[in-house]
C-alpha positions in Angstrom: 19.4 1.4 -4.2 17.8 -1.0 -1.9 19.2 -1.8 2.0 18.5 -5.2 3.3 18.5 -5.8 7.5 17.9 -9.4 8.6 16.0 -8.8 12.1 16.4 -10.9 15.1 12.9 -12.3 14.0 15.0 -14.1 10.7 12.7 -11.7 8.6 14.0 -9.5 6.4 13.7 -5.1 6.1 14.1 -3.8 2.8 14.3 0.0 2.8 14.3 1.8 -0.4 15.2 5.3 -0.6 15.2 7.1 -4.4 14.4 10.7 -5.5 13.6 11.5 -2.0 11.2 8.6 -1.7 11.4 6.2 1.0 9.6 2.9 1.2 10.1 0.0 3.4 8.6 -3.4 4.1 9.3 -6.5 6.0 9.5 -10.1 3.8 10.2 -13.9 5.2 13.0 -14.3 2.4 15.2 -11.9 1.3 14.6 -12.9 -2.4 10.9 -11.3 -2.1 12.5 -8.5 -0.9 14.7 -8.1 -3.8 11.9 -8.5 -5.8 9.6 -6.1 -4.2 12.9 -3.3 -4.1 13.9 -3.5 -7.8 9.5 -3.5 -8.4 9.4 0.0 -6.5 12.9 1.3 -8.0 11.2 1.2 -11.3 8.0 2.3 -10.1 9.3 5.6 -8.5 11.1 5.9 -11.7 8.4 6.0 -14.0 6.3 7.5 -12.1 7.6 9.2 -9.5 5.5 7.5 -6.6 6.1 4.2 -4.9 3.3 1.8 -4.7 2.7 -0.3 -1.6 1.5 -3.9 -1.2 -1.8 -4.1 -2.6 -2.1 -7.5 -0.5 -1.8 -5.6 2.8 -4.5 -3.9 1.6 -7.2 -7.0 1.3 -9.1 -7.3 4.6 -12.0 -9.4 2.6 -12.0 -12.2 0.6 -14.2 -9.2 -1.7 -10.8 -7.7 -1.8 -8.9 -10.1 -2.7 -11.0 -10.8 -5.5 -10.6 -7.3 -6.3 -7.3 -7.7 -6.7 -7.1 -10.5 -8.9 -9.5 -8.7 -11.5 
């Protein structure tokens, strides 16, 4: 299950914690969050690993290009 903290900033923290995985991230709107928590839920339960942001990744516009193919 997901916890949502709205920061002084107005941003929100989405911490996930599941089969002694933890993941967090920071979103704008609290509806990305959601999004991006129930995402990693069902990733860690497939697979057992949780996958972070590819778009904090990109550094290039090569990577971003990357990521779209």
């Amino acid at each position: 299950m997901a916890t949502f903290t709205q920061l002084p900033s107005g941003n929100w923290r989405v911490q996930v914690r599941r089969n002694n995985r933890y993941v967090a991230e920071t979103f704008r709107r609290r509806k990305d969050g959601e999004e991006w928590a129930l995402d990693v839920e069902r990733n860690i339960d497939r697979s057992g690993s949780p996958k972070p942001r590819a778009a904090v990744k990109a550094k290039t516009f090569g990577d971003i290009i990357d990521l779209h193919i």
